[in-house]
N, C-alpha and C positions, 0 to 999 in steps of 0.2 A: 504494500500500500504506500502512495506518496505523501510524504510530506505535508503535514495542513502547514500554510502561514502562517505566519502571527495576524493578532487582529487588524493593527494599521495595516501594513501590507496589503492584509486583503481588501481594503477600502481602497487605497489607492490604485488597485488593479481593475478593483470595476468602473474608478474614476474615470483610469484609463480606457476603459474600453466603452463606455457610454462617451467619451469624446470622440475616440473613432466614431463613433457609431454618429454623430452628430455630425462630424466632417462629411462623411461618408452620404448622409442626407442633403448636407448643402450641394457637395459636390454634383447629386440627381437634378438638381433643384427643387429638392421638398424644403428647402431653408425658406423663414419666416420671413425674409425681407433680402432682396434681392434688389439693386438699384435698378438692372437691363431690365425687369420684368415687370413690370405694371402689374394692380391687383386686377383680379376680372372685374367687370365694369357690371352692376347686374341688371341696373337699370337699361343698357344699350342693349339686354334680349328682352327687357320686357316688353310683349305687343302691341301696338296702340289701341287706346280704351276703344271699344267700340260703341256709336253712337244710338243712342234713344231716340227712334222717331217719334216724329211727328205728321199723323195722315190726317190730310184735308181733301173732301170730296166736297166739289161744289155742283149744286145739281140747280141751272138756270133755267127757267121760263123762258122759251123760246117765241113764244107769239106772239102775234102780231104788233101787242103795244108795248111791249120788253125791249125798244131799241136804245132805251136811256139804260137800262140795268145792264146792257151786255157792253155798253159805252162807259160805263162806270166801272165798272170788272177791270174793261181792258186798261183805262187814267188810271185804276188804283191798285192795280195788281203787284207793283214794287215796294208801296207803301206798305202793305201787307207785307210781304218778304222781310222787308226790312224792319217792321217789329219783330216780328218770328227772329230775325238773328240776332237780338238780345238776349236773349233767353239763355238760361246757365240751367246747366250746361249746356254748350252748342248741339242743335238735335240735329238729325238728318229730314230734312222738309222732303214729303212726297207729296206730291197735288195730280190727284184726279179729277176730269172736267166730263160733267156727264150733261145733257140739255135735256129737254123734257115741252111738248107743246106744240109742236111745229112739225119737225120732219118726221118719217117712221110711217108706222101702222096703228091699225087698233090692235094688234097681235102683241105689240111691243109695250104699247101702252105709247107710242108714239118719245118713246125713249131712246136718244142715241149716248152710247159712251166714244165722248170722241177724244178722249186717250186715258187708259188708265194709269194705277199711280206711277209715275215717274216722279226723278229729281233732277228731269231736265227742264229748269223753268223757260226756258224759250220757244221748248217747243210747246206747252200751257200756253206761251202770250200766241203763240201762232195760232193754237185752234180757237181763243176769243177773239181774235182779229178775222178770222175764216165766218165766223159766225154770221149768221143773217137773222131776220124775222118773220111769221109766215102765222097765217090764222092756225089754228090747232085746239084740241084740247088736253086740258093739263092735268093729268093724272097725276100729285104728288106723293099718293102712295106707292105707283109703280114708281117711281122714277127713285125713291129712298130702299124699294126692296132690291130694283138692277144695282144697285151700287152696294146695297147690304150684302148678297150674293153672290156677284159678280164680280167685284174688285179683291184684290189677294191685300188684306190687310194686315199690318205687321202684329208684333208680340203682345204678350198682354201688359207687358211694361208702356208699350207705345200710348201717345196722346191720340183719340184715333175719334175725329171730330167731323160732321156730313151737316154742312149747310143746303138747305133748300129755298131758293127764291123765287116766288112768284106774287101775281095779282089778281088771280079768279081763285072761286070756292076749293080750298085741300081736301072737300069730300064728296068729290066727283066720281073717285075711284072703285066700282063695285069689286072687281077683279080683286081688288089688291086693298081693304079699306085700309087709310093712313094707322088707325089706333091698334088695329094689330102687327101692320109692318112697324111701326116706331117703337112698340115695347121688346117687340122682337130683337129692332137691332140694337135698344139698349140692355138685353140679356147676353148681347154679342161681345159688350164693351163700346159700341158704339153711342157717342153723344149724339144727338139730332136738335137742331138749330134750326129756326124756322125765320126767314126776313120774309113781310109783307111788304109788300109794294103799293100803299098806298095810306089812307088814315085810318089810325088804331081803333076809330070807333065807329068804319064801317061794320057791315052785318056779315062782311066773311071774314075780317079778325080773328073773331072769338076763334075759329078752328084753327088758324094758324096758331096760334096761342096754345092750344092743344095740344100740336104737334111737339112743341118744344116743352111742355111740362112732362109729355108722356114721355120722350126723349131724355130730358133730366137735360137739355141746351137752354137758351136763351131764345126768346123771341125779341124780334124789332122790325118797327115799321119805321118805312125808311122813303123818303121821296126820291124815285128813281130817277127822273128826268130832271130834279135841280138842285140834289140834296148835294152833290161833288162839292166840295171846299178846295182848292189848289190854289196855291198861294205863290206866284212866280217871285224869286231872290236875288240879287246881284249876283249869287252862287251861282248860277244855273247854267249858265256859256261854261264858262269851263269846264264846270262837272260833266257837261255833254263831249267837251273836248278831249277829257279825260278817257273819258268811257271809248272814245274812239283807238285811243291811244294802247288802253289795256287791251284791244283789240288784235294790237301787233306784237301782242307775247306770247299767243295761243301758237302751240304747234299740234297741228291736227294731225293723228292719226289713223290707219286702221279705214276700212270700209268707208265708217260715216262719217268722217272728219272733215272733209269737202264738204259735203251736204251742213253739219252742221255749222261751220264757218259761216258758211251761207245763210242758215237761218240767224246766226246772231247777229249779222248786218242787218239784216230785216226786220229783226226786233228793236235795233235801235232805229232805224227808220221808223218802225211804228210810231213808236214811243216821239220821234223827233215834232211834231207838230205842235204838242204839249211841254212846253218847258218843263213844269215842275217835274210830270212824266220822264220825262229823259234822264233828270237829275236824281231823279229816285232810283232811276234804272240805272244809272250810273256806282249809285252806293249799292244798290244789289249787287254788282258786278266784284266789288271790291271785298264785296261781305263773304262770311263764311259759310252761306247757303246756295252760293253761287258756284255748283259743284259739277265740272265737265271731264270728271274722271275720265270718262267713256268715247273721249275721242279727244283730248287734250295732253300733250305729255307732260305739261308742267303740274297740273291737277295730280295725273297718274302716277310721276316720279313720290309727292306725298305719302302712296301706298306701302304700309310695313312690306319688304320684299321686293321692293321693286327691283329690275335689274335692265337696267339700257340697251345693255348689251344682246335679252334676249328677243327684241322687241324686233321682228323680221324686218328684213332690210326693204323690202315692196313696200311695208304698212307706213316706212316714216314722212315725214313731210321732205318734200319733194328738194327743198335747200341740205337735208341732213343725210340725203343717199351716197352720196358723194362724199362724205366725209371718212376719217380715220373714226375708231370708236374712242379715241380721247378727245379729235373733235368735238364730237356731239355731246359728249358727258360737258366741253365748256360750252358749246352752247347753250345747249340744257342749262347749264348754273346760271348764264348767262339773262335768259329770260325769264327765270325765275326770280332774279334779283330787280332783273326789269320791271316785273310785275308787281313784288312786295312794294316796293319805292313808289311807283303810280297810285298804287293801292293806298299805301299811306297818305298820298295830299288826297285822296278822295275822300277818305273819313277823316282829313282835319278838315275838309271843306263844309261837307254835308252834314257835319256835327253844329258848323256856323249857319248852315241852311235852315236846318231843325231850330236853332235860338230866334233863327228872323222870323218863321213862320208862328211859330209860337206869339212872338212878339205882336206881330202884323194880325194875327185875329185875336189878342188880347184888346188891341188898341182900336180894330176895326168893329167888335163885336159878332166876329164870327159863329158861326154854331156848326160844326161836323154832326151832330148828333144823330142827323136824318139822312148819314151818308152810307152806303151799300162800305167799304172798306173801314169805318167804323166800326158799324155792327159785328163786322168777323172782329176786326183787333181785340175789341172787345172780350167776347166769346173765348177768344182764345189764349188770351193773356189767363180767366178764370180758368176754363178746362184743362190747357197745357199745366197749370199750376196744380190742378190738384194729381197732377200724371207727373208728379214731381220735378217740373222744370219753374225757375225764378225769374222775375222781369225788375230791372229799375225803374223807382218809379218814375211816372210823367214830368 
C-alpha cells in the first residue's frame, strides 16, 4: 500500500489540481470572463412581440341618397387611421368594407363585400373611391350576418368592432331579422355599432338604437351630407409634399409591387383635392398602421428573419437586379433611413396640424359631433379600450 501524505500536503495537491482543472476550463473557453468573447446577447433572439389586432368592418348604405356618407368615409378615412395609431400598444388595423343597398340580388340580400379584412389601407380608400349610389333596399340584418360569417376575424384577444351605416328602417330584413343576427355576432365577440343617417328622433331611430344596444356598440346619428368638419392649416402643402416624397422610399417587390405603387399614387391623388384629406393621409403614411409588408422591402426588411439575400432576384425592384448583394443591403439601409427622416418632419408637422385645428374650431365654434369619422373615433377609442388597448387623451 502507498504512502498516505500528510494532511497539508494533501490540501495542497488538490489545490493543485482544481487549478489545473480551472486553466484547463479557461483554456476550452468555459472561463467566466473572456475579453475576445462577448456574453450572448439574449435579448437579440428574442422574437418580436407580436401585435393585437384591431378588426373594423364597415358595412355602408349604398343607395341612392348615401352619396354624402360614402363622400365622408372617403374625407375621413385617414383621420380614422390616424386615431387608431395612438393607441398603446400599436395594434395591427384590418378594415373590411362591405356595402349593402344598391348592387346584388334579393338572394344576397343585395350585399356586396368589396374587400375583406386586409391591412392594406389603400386598397380600402380604393374601393370607397370605386363606390357609387343606386336605389336598392337595405337589409341591415343581412349585411351585419355577411360580415359576421363571412369575414375571417382574428383572436379573441383582438378589438373586433362592425359599424353599420344607413338611413331607411334596420327592420326591413325578414331573411335575416337584425335582433337575432346582432346578438348572435355579439356571442361571437363581435361589437355592433349602429350610425343613423339622419335625426335621432325620426321614427326609424328607435331600431337603429337597437341594433347597437343589442350589439353592446354605440349608436349615432350623424348628418351625412354636412356633418364633415375639415379644417385646412398652413401645414397642409407640405404635408402633401411630404407624403409625395415618402413615396420615393418604397421598393416594390414580388408580383404586386407595380400594381400597388400604382395604387398608392392614386390614393394620394384621391385624397389631393381635399387638403386636410391629403394631410391626414400624409400622417397615415408616416404612422405605424401604414403597413406595406407585402410588397415593400423597407416594411418587409422590419420582419424578425428577414434575409435580403433570399429574396429572388426576378421579385426585386427593377434598380436593385443589377446590383452586388452588398449593394442592395446599402441601399436597402439607404431608404430606410430615407424614410424614418421624412417620417419624422411629418409627425412634427401634423402634431402642429392637430394644435391648429383644435385651435381653429375652439375659436370658430365648430361641432364634429354629427360627423360619420366621429362617430367611429368614438366607438373605438371605448371598444378598443376595453380589448385592452390605451389612447391619450384629446
Amino acid at each position: 500500500m502507498p504512502a498516505r501524505l500528510p494532511a497539508p500536503a494533501r490540501r495542497s495537491s488538490c489545490a493543485a489540481g482544481f487549478a489545473a482543472v480551472a486553466l484547463l476550463l479557461g483554456a476550452l473557453g468555459g472561463g467566466a470572463a473572456r475579453a475576445d468573447v462577448p456574453p450572448p446577447d439574449p435579448v437579440a433572439k428574442r422574437p418580436a412581440p407580436v401585435r393585437k389586432a384591431i378588426d373594423l368592418a364597415l358595412c355602408l348604405d349604398t343607395s341612392g341618397s348615401m352619396q354624402g356618407l360614402i363622400d365622408a368615409a372617403r374625407q375621413r378615412m385617414w383621420e380614422v387611421v390616424n386615431e387608431l395609431a395612438t393607441a398603446t400598444p400599436t395594434p395591427t388595423l384590418r378594415v373590411a368594407l362591405l356595402t349593402f343597398g344598391s348592387e346584388g340580388s334579393e338572394a344576397d340580400g343585395y350585399v356586396i363585400v368589396r374587400t375583406p379584412f386586409t391591412t392594406d389601407l389603400d386598397l380600402v380608400s380604393e374601393k370607397l373611391f370605386a363606390l357609387g349610389t343606386n336605389g336598392g333596399t337595405e337589409y341591415v340584418g343581412r349585411v351585419v350576418k355577411t360580415a359576421v360569417g363571412n369575414l375571417q376575424w382574428s383572436g379573441p384577444d383582438a378589438a373586433k368592432l362592425l359599424f353599420v351605416a344607413g338611413n331607411e328602417s334596420a327592420d326591413q330584413d325578414r331573411a335575416a331579422p337584425f335582433r337575432e343576427v346582432v346578438k348572435h355576432a355579439f356571442g361571437l365577440g363581435v361589437r355592433v355599432n349602429s350610425i343613423y343617417c339622419g335625426n335621432p328622433d325620426d321614427g326609424d331611430a328607435p331600431a337603429w338604437r337597437e341594433v347597437a344596444a343589442l350589439g353592446r356598440g354605440r349608436f349615432a346619428a350623424i348628418d351625412h351630407n354636412h356633418g364633415v368638419v375639415a379644417v385646412a392649416t398652413p401645414f397642409d402643402a407640405e404635408l402633401a409634399d411630404l407624403s409625395g416624397k415618402l413615396n420615393r422610399t418604397y421598393l416594390a417587390y414580388g408580383d404586386k409591387g407595380r400594381e400597388a405603387l400604382g395604387r398608392q399614387s392614386a390614393q394620394d391623388a384621391n385624397a389631393a383635392p381635399s387638403a386636410p384629406a391629403a394631410a391626414a393621409r400624409a400622417a397615415s403614411k408616416a404612422g405605424g398602421l401604414y403597413d406595406n409588408r407585402g410588397w415593400d422591402l423597407v416594411d418587409k426588411s422590419r420582419e424578425e428573419g428577414f434575409d435580403l439575400d433570399k429574396v429572388p432576384v426576378e421579385e426585386l425592384p427593377e434598380e436593385m437586379k443589377a446590383m452586388t448583394p452588398a449593394q442592395r443591403k446599402a441601399h436597402l439601409a439607404e431608404k430606410t433611413a430615407e424614410r424614418a427622416a421624412i417620417a419624422a418632419k411629418v409627425k412634427d408637422l401634423d402634431a402642429k396640424r392637430r394644435a391648429f385645428v383644435q385651435a381653429e374650431m375652439a375659436k370658430k365654434g365648430l361641432d364634429d359631433s354629427k360627423a360619420l369619422d366621429r362617430a367611429i373615433r368614438d366607438a373605438v377609442r371605448e371598444q378598443a379600450g376595453a380589448a385592452g388597448f390605451t389612447f391619450p387623451a384629446r
